[in-house]
N, C-alpha and C positions, 0 to 999 in steps of 0.2 A: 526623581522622575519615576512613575509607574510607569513600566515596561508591559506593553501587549503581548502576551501569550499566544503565538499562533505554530497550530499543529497539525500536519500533514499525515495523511496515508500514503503510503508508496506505490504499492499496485492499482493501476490503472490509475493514479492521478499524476504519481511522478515516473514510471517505471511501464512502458506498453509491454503488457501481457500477451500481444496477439501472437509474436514469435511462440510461443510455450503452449498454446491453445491449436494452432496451425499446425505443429510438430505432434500432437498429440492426435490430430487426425488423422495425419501423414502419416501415424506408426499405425493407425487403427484400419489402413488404409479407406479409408471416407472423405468424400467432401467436407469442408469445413463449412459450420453453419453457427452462425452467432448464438450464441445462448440467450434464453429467452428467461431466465430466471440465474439469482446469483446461490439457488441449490441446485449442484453438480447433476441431484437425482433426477432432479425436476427440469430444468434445461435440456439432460440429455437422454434420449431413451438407449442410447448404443453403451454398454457395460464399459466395452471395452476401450471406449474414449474417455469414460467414468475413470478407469482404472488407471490409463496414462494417464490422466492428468493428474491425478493425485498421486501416482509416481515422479511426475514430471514437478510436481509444486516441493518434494526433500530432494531433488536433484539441483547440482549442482547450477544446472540450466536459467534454474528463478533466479542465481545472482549474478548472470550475466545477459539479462532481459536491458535494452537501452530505453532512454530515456524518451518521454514520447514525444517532447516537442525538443531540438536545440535549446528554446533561449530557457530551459528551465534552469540547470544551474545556472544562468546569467542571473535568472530572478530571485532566487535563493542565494544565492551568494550576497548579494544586495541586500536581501535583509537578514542575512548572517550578520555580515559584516554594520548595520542599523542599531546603534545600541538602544534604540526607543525597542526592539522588540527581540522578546527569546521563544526561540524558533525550536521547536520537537518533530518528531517524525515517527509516529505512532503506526504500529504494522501488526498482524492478526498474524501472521505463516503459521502453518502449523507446525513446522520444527522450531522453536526459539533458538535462534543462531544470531545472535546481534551482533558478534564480531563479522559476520560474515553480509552483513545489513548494511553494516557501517562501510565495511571495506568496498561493498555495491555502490554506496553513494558518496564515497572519495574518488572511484575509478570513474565516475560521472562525471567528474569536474565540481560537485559538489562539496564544500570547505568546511563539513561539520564536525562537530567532536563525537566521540564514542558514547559521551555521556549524554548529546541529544537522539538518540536514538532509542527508542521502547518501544520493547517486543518481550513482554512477558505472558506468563495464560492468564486466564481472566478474560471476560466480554468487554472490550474496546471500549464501551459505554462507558463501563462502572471505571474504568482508568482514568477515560479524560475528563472525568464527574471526579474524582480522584488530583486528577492535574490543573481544572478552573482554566480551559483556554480560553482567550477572550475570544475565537474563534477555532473552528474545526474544521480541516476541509476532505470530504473522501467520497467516495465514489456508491458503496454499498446503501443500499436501500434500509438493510437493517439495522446498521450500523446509525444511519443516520434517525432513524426513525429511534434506537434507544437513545441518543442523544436530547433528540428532542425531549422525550419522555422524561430524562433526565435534566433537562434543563440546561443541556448543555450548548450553547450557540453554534451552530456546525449551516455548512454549505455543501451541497450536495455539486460535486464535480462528472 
């Protein structure tokens, strides 16, 4: 049986980022204002919410970010558990801490192994062009856009 490849990003598709964006205003003391671009510079004109958040993204804080919806590990788990399909979990951070990745999406309720989890350097694109999902799913515009470029089938979440 050929098995579907299908590969997730974490942030903002499996993982809400709002707690870590909210805290990073909160420290800047400012209201919180959605970002209107997914560059830090270009989003935010205030430095100093620039600056937490990318304090806030090697904090410990990003791996205890909850999951956005309940039934997500229900859904993953289900096609963990599917042997028509192997399941990855593709992630940009800027720290590579995979153990610390993994350990985020076990304390989730999520049943994956260590070894689906990739988080190396290198542009996202050129990995899952690298990995042949039958499917990609992630949230970044750029992301999605070198996929496309690359040919690689991906869904924009």
């Amino acid at each position: 049986m050929n098995k579907k490849k299908l590969t997730f990003d974490l942030d903002n598709v499996i993982f809400d980022m709002k707690p870590l964006y909210r805290t990073a205003f909160r420290r800047a003391g400012v209201p919180y204002v959605k970002p209107t671009s997914w560059d830090l510079n270009e989003a935010y004109t205030n430095k100093t919410v620039v600056n937490n958040l990318l304090e806030l993204f090697g904090d410990d804080m990003l791996y205890q970010m909850p999951v956005l919806d309940k039934n997500i590990p229900y859904i993953l788990n289900n096609l963990l558990k599917n042997p028509a399909y192997d399941i990855l979990f593709v992630t940009e951070r800027m720290h590579k801490q995979p153990s610390k990745t993994y350990n985020q999406l076990r304390r989730a309720g999520i049943n994956c192994n260590y070894n689906q989890v990739i988080d190396k350097d290198g542009l996202k694109s050129d990995i899952l062009k690298e990995l042949q999902p039958t499917m990609h799913f992630d949230d970044g515009p750029l992301v999605v856009g070198g996929c496309l470029d690359k040919g690689v089938p991906v869904t924009m979440i």
